[in-house]
C-alpha positions in Angstrom: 53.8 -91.3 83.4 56.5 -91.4 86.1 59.4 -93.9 85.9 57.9 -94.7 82.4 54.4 -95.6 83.5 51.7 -95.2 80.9 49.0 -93.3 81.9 45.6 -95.0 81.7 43.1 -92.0 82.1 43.5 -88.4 80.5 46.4 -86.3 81.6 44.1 -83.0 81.6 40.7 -82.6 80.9 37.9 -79.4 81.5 34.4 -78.8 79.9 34.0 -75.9 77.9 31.1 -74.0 76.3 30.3 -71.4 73.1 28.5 -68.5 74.3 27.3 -68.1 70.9 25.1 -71.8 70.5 22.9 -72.2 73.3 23.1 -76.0 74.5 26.6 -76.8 73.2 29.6 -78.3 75.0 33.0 -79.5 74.6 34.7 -81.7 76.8 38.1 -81.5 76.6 40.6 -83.8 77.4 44.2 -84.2 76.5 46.1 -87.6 76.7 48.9 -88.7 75.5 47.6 -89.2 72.1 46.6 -85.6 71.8 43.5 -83.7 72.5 40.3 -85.5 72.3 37.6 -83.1 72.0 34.2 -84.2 72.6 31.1 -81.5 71.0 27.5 -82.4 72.7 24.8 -80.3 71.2 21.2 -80.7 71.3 21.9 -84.5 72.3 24.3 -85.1 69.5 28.1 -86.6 70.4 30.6 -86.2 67.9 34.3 -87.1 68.9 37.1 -85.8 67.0 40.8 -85.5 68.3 44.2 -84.3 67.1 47.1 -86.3 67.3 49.8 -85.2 69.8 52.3 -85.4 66.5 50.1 -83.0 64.2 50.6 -80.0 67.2 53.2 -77.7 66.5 53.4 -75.5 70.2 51.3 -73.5 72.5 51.7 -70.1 74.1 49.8 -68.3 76.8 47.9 -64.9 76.0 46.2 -62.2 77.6 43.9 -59.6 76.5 45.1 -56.4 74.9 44.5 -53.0 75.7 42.1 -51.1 74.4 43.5 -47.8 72.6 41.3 -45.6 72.7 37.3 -45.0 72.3 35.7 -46.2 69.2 32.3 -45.1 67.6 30.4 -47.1 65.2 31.7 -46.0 62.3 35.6 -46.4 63.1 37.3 -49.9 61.9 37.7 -51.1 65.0 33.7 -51.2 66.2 33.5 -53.4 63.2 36.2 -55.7 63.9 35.1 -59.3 63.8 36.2 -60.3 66.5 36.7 -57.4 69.7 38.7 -59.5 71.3 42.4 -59.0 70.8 44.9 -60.8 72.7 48.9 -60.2 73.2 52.1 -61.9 74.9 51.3 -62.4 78.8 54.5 -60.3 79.9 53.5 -57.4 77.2 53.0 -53.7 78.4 49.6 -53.7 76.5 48.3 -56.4 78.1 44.8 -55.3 79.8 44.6 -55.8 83.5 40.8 -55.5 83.9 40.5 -58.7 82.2 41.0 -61.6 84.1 41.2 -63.9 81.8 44.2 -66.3 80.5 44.1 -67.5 77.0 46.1 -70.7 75.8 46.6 -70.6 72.1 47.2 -74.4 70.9 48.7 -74.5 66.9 47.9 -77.7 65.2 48.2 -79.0 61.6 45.7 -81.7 60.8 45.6 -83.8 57.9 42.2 -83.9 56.5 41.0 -86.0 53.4 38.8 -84.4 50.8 36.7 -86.4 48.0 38.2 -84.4 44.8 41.5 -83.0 46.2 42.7 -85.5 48.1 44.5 -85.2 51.0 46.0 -81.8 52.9 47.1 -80.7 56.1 44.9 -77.6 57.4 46.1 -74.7 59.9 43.9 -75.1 63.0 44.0 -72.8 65.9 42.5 -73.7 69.5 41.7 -71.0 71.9 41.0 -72.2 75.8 40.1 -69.0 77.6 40.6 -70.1 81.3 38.0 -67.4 83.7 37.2 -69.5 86.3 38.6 -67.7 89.4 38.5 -64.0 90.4 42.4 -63.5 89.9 44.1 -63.2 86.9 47.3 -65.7 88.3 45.2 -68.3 88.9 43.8 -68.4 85.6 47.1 -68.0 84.2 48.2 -71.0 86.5 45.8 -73.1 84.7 46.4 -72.1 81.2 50.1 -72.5 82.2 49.6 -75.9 83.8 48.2 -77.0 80.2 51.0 -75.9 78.1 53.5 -77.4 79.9 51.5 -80.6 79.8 51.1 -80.3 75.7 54.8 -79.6 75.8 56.1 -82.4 77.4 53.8 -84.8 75.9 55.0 -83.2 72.4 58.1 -84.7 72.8 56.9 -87.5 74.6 58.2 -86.9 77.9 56.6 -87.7 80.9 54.6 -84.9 82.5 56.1 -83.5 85.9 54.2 -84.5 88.7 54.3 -80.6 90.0 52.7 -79.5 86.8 49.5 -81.5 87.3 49.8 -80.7 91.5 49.5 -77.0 90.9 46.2 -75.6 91.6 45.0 -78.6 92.5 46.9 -78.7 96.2 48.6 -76.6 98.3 52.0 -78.0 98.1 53.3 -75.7 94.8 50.5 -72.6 95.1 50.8 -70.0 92.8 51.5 -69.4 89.3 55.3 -69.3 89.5 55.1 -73.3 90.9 54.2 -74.1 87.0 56.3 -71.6 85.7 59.5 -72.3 87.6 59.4 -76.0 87.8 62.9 -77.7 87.7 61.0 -80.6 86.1 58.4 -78.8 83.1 61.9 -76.6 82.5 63.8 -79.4 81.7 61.1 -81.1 79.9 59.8 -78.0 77.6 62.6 -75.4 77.2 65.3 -76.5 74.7 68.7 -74.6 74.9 70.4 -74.9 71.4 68.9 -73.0 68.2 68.9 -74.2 64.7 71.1 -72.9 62.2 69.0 -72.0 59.3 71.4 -71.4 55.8 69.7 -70.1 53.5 70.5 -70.0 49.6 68.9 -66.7 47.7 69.7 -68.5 44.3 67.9 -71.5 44.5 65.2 -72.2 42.4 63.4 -68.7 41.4 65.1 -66.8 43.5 62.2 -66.8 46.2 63.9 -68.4 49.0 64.1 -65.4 51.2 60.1 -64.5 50.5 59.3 -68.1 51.2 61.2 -68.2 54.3 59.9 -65.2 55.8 56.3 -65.8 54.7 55.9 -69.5 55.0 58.5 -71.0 57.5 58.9 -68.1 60.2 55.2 -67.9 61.2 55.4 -71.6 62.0 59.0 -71.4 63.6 57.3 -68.9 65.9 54.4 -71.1 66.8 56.5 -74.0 67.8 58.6 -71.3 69.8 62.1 -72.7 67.6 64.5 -69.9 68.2 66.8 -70.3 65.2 70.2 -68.5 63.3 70.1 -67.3 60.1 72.8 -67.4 57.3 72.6 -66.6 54.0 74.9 -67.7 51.4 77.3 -65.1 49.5 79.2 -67.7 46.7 79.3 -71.1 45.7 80.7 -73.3 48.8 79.6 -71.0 51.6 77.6 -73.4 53.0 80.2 -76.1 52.7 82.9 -74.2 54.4 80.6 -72.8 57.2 80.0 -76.1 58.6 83.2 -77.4 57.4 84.8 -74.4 59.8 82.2 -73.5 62.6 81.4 -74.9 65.7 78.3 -76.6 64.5 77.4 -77.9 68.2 76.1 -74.9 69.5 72.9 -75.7 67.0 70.6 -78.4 67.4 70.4 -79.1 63.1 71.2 -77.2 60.1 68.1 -76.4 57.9 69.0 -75.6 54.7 66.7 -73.3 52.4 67.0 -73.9 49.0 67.9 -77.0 46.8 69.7 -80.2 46.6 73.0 -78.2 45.7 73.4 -76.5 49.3 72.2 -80.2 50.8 75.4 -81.5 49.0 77.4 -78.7 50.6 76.4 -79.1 54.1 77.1 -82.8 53.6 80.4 -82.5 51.9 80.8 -79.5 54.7 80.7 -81.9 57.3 83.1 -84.9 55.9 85.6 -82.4 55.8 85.8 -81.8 59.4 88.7 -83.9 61.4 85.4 -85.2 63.6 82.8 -86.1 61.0 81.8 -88.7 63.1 80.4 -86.6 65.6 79.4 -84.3 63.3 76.9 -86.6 61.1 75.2 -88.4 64.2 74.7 -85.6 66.5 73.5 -83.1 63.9 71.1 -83.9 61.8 70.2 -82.2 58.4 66.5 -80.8 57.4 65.4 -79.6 54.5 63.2 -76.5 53.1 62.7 -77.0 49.6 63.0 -73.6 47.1 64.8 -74.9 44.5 63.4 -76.3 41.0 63.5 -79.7 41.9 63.8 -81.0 45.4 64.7 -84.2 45.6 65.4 -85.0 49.2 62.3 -82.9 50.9 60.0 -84.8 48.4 61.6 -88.6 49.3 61.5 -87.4 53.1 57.5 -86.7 52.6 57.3 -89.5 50.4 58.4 -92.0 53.3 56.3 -90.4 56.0 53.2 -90.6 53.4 53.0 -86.8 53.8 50.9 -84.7 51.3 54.0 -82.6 50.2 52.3 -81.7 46.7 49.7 -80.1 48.1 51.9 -77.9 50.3 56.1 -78.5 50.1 56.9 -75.8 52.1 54.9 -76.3 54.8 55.6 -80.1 54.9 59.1 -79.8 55.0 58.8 -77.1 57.8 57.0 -80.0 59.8 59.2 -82.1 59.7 62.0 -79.6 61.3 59.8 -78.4 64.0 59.6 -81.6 65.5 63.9 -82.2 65.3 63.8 -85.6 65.3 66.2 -87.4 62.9 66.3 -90.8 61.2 68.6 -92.3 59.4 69.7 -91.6 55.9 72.0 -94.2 53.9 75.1 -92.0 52.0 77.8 -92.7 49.2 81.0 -92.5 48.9 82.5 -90.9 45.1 85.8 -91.1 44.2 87.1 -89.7 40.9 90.4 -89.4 39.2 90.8 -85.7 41.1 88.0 -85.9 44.2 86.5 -87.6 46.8 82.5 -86.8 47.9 80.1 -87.8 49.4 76.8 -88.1 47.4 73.0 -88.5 48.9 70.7 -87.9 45.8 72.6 -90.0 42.8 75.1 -90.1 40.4 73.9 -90.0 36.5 76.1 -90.0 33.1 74.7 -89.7 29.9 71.3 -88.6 28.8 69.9 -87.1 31.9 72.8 -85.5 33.1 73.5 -83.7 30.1 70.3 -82.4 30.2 70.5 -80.9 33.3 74.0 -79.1 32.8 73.2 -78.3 29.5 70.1 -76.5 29.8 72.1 -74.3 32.5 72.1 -71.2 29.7 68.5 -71.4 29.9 67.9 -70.6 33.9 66.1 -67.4 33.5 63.0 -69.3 32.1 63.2 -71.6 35.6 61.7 -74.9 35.1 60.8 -75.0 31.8 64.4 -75.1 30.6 64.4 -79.5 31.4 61.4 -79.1 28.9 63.1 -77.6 25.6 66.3 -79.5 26.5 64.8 -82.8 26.8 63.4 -82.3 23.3 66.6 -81.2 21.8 68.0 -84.0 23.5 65.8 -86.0 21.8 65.9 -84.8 18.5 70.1 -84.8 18.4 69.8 -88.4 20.5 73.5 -89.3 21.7 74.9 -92.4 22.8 78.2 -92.8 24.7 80.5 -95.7 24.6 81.9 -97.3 28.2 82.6 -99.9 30.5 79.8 -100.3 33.7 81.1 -102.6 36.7 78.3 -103.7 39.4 78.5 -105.1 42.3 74.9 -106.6 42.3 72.2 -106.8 45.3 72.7 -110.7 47.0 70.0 -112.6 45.9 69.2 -110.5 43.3 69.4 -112.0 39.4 69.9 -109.9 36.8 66.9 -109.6 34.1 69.4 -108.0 31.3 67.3 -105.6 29.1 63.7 -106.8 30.3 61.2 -104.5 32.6 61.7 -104.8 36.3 59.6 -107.3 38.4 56.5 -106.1 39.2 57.6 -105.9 43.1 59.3 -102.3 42.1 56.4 -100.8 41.6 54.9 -101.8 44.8 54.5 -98.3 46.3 51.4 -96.1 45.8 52.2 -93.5 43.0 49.3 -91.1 44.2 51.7 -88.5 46.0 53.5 -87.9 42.6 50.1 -86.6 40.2 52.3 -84.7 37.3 55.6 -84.6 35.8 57.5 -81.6 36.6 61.4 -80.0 36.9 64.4 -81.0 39.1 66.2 -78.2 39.9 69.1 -75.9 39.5 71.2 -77.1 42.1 70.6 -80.6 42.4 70.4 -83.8 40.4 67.9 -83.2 37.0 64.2 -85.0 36.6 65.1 -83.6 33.2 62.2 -84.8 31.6 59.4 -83.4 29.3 56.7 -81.5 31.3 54.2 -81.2 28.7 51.3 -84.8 28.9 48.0 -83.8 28.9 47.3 -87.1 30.2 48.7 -86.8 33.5 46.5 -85.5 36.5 47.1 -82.0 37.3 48.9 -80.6 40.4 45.7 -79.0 42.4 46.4 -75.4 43.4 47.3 -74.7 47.1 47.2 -72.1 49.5 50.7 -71.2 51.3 50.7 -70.6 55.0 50.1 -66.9 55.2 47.1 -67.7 52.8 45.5 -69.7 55.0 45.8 -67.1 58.0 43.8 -63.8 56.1 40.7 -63.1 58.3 38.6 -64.9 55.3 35.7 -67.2 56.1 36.3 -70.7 56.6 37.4 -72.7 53.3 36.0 -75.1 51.6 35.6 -78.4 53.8 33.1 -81.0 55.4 30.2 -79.4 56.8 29.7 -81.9 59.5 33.5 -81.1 60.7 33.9 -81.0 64.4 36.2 -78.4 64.5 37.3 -75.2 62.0 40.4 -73.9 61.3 39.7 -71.4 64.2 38.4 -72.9 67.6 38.4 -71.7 71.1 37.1 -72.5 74.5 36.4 -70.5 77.9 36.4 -71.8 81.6 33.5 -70.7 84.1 33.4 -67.1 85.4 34.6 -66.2 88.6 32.3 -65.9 91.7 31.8 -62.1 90.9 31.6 -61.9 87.1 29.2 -65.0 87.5 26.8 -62.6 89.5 27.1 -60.0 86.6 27.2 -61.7 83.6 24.6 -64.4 83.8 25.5 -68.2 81.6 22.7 -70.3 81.1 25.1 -73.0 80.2 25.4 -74.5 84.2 29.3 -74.4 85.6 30.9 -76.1 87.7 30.1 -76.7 92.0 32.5 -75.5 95.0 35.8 -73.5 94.0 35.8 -74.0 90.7 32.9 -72.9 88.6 33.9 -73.5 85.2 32.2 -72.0 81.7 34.4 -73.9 78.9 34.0 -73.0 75.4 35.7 -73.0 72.2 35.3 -68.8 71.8 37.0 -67.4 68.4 39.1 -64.8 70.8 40.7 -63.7 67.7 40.9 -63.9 64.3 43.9 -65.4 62.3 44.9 -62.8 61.0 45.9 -61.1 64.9 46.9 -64.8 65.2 49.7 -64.3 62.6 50.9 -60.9 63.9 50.9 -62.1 67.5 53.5 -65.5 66.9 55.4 -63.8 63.9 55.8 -60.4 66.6 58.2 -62.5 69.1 61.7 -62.6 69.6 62.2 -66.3 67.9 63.1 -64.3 64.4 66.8 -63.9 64.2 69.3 -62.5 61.2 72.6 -62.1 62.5 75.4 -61.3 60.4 77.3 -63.8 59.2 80.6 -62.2 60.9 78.9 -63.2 64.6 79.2 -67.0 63.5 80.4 -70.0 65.6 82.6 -67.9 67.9 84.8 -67.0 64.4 84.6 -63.4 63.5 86.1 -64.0 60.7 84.2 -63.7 57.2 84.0 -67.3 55.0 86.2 -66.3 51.8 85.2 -68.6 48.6 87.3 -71.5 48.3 90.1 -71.4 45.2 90.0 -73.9 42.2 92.8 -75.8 43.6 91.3 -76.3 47.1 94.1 -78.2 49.6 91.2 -78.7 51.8 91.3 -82.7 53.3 88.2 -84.6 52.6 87.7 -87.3 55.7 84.7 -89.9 56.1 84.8 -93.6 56.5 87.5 -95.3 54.4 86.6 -97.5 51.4 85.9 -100.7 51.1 87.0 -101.1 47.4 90.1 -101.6 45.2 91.3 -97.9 44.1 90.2 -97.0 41.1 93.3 -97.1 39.7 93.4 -100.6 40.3 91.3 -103.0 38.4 87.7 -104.3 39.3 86.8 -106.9 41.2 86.6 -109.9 39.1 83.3 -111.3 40.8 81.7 -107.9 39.6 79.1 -108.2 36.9 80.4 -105.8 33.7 78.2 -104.1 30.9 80.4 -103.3 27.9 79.4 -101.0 25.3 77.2 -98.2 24.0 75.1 -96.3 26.2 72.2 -93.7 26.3 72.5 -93.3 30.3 73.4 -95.0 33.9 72.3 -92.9 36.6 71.9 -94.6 40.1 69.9 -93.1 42.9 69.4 -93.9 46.6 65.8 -91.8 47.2 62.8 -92.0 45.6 62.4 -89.0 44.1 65.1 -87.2 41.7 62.7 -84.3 41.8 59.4 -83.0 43.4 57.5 -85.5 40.4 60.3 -87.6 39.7 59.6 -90.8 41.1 62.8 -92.5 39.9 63.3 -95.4 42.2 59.8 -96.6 43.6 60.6 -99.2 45.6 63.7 -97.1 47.6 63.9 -96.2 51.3 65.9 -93.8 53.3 67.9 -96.8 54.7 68.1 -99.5 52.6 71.5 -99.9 52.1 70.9 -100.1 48.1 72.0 -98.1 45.1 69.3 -98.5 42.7 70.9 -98.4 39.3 69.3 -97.8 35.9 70.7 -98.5 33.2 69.1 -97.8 29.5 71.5 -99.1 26.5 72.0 -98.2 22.7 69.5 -99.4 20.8 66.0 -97.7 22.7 63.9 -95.6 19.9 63.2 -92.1 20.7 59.6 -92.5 21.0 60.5 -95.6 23.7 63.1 -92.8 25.5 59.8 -90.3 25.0 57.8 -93.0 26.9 60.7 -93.0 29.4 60.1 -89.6 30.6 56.4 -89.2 30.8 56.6 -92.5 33.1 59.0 -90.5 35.8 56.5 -88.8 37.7 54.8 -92.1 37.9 57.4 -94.6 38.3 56.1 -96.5 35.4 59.4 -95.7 33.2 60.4 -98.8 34.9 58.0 -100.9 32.4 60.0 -99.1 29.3 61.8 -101.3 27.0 65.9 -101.3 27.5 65.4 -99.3 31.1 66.5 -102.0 33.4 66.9 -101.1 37.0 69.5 -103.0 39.4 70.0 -102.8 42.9 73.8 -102.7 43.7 76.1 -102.0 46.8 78.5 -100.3 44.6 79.5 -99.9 40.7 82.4 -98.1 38.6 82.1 -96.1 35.4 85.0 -96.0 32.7 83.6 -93.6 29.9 85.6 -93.6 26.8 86.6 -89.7 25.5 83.8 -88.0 24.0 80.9 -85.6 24.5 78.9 -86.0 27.8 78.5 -85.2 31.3 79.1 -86.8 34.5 77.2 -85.3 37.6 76.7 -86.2 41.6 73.8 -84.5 43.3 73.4 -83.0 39.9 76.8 -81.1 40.2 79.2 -81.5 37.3 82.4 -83.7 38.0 85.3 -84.7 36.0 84.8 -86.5 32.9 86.4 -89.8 33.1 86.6 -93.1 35.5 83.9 -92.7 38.7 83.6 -95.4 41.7 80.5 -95.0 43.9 80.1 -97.2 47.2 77.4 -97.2 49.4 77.3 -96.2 53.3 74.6 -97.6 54.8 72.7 -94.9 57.7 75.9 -92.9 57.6 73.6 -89.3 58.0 70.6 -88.0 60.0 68.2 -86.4 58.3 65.2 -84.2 60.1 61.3 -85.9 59.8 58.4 -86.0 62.0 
């Protein structure tokens, strides 16, 4: 791999053994596809490996102490598993135990017949006893992390990794751990900055932080900063005023409403352009609706309903970015910058509307859609498009079928939008749709339970470990049926549960990658963020516009719709909401507005029909919705009642111009 080589044969590889099944071994190889591990039992070969991309970090461990005696009836004589491991530099670490553990995290997606796909926890233990001395063993386990590490974020591994151990020109554990070239490759200086909003959604952000997203933050070893927001704007004006640099990313926690801050945040810095391309934005959604995580899983063809949180987390452990197309709205009073959608009329109302009825959380899209329904409004304006090149306008009939291309499997029910970004305001309640199947959050899948439900002819568990050969003089007094290995360095590998889950949990969430600082200690600024006034002097910047103010009239090649309304909402994702699948046929980068329009004239039990089709994508078949790709489009709403939002916050009533600008963010994804 040096100089940009591709390595033909395995990088590492080492045969290991289970104590506990006679006539069972693994060989063990890791490459720069991942780790390939090979079970032969009995004369039976199965194969199974896990992709480099689905590992989330490694640490070295060592046994713990023991506390104190234990007789048969005290907790810990019944422990399942006696073996307890802790950090390698702890003071309880237990020095008559020569053996080095290397804890590898993985999440693998697995397929099941009735549920689908998933991505399941899995833990790998490689016990490394093959020499007499605890530093060599620790060499080798050290030797394999940096190698994991490096080929993790596909970097070559350095050449006086794999030397160590192997030659005498680096001896010695500290030639692994102090190498310029596995430093460089592994360690990563900057933190994230994690901003956190306790509103969103229920209200759980904190709780799902804490329990969900920390554990894996702390297997990946992703040191982060965390914020939590006080008032409306916090967000915007942190990044808007901090030195953002000193972070790798923002990750927000919560919903599209603090995503639209942080973007918004960041146009109003005097060097947005630096600010957009060298720090990209990811996404942990708890809020009601979700928009962006769910497109973001949508395009990697990620399982997010089965587990959002812990998709989304994914996705920011790896920090790498692609690009995200943006859009620039300008209104009588504002400009902003929009990445979800700009709606007016039917759906929009909805979602503002049903504000009074927060408390009840989702549900409130529900009972406002069907009062919306009931007391059906339509509102009277002027729509200018700039349409798609190429593209021919089909007036009131359904789309082509090529906008339905996409699978619609990731989106199984209709569901809520959210209380701080754009509505799926919608009606929940179809009987017909397939049910969301129920699924266990991170820290369920870590109690010391039996192994779930899954293939019995699986290769691996959730929980798998592996042990080296003895060394010469525990060999003598500890007798393995199992053969090692020949000259200096007999080797007994085996996948050996070392610990349980559970002590898996406490032993990555224990470290020092958990930060809460005050939000005082910020960006070199000790001063506090105050909320912004109504009559904000503060300078939006961004690329300039392309189009005629909108003070000026429109284009006269533009295509114009003149009349009465029930909605126009464009979007440039996928997903409105975590089961809204608005715009099928949309990608991250596409450098379309997808526009749907739905005139006067549609019956309530067509508009009914409407709805039920969102989580599906089939509302593009109703009657009078017409979807139209555009680069940009202006909005001229005569007085009346209604409601104009972007990212599902409410904007002045009255003329709005949206242009789109193409890859203009970075978003976080795997």
């Amino acid at each position: 791999m040096e100089g940009g080589a591709v390595r033909v044969g395995p990088v590492l590889e080492e045969t290991f053994y289970i104590l506990s099944k006679k006539n069972t071994v693994y060989r063990v190889k890791l490459t720069e596809k991942g780790l390939s591990l090979q079970k032969e039992s009995n004369g039976n070969t199965k194969i199974e490996t896990i992709r480099i991309n689905d590992i989330v970090g490694c640490r070295c461990m060592r046994s713990k102490r023991k506390t104190g005696a234990s007789c048969v009836c005290h907790p810990s004589a019944i422990r399942r598993n006696g073996l307890r491991v802790v950090e390698e530099n702890s003071g309880e670490q237990d020095e008559s135990d020569i053996s080095a553990y290397l804890y590898i995290y993985a999440y693998v997606l697995k397929k099941y017949k009735m549920k689908g796909q998933r991505r399941e926890r899995m833990t790998i233990t490689l016990r490394f006893r093959s020499f007499d001395k605890y530093d060599d063993n620790m060499r080798e386990a050290q030797k394999w992390r940096v190698a994991v590490k490096c080929l993790m974020r596909h970097r070559p591994v350095p050449r006086c990794v794999l030397l160590a151990g192997e030659t005498d020109v680096l001896p010695g554990l500290e030639a692994v751990r102090w190498c310029p070239a596995s430093r460089s490759s592994v360690s990563e200086e900057k933190k994230l900055l994690v901003l956190l909003n306790p509103k969103s959604g229920p209200g759980k952000a904190r709780e799902m932080f804490q329990q969900r997203v920390v554990p894996v933050l702390a297997e990946a070893e992703l040191p982060y900063d965390l914020y939590v927001t006080k008032h409306a704007n916090y967000a915007r004006d942190f990044v808007r005023t901090k030195d953002i640099y000193q972070w790798r990313g923002v990750v927000v926690v919560g919903g599209d409403g603090i995503v639209f801050e942080v973007f918004n945040g960041m146009f109003e810095r005097p060097d947005w352009e630096r600010a957009v391309k060298e720090v990209p934005v990811g996404v942990i959604p708890c809020g009601s609706g979700n928009g962006l995580a769910k497109t973001i899983a949508y395009a990697m063809e990620e399982p997010y309903d089965q587990n959002p949180v812990l998709i989304s987390t994914l996705n920011i452990v790896k920090c790498r970015s692609m690009p995200m197309d943006l859009v620039r709205v300008e209104t009588k009073t504002q400009i902003l910058f929009s990445f979800l959608s700009v709606g007016w009329g039917f759906l929009s109302d909805i979602d503002i509307e049903s504000e009074r009825l927060r408390a009840i959380g989702g549900q409130r899209f529900t009972i406002w859609s069907v009062a919306r329904l009931i007391g059906l409004r339509t509102y009277r304006g002027k729509l200018w498009y700039l349409p798609l090149e190429g593209y021919k306008s089909q007036g009131g009939t359904p789309p082509a079928p090529a906008f339905l291309t996409r699978s619609t499997s990731h989106c199984p029910t209709l569901g809520a939008k959210g209380d701080d970004g754009l509505s799926d305001a919608h009606v929940h309640a179809h009987a017909a749709l397939t049910p969301v199947h129920s699924s266990l959050s991170f820290h369920d899948c870590i109690t010391p339970d039996g192994d779930r439900n899954g293939d019995a002819d699986a290769v691996i568990s959730e929980s798998l470990s592996l042990e080296t050969a003895l060394g010469q003089d525990d060999v003598d007094a500890e007798s393995v049926s199992e053969g090692g290995g020949s000259g200096q360095r007999p080797r007994l590998d085996s996948y050996y549960s070392a610990t349980s889950r559970r002590s898996t949990y406490f032993s990555t969430t224990g470290s020092s990658y958990q930060s809460l600082v005050d939000s005082a200690s910020a960006g070199g600024s000790g001063s506090e963020i105050e909320p912004r006034g109504p009559a904000s002097s503060v300078r939006m910047y961004g690329p300039p516009s392309r189009l005629p103010a909108l003070t000026q009239p429109a284009p006269p090649h533009w295509k114009a719709i003149d009349g009465e309304f029930v909605m126009v909402h464009a979007s440039y994702q996928t997903h409105l909401g975590s089961d809204c699948l608005f715009a099928p046929n949309s990608k991250l980068a596409d450098g379309i507005i997808w526009l749907l329009v739905i005139r006067a004239g549609i019956t309530r039990a067509q508009l009914l029909q409407f709805l039920l089709g969102l989580s599906s994508g089939s509302h593009l078949t109703c009657p009078r919705a017409e979807m139209i790709p555009v680069t940009a489009f202006r909005l001229e709403p005569e007085a009346g009642t209604g409601h104009m939002t972007v990212d599902g916050e409410l904007v002045d009533y009255g003329p709005i111009q949206a242009e789109l600008m193409p890859s203009l963010a970075n978003v976080m994804s795997r």
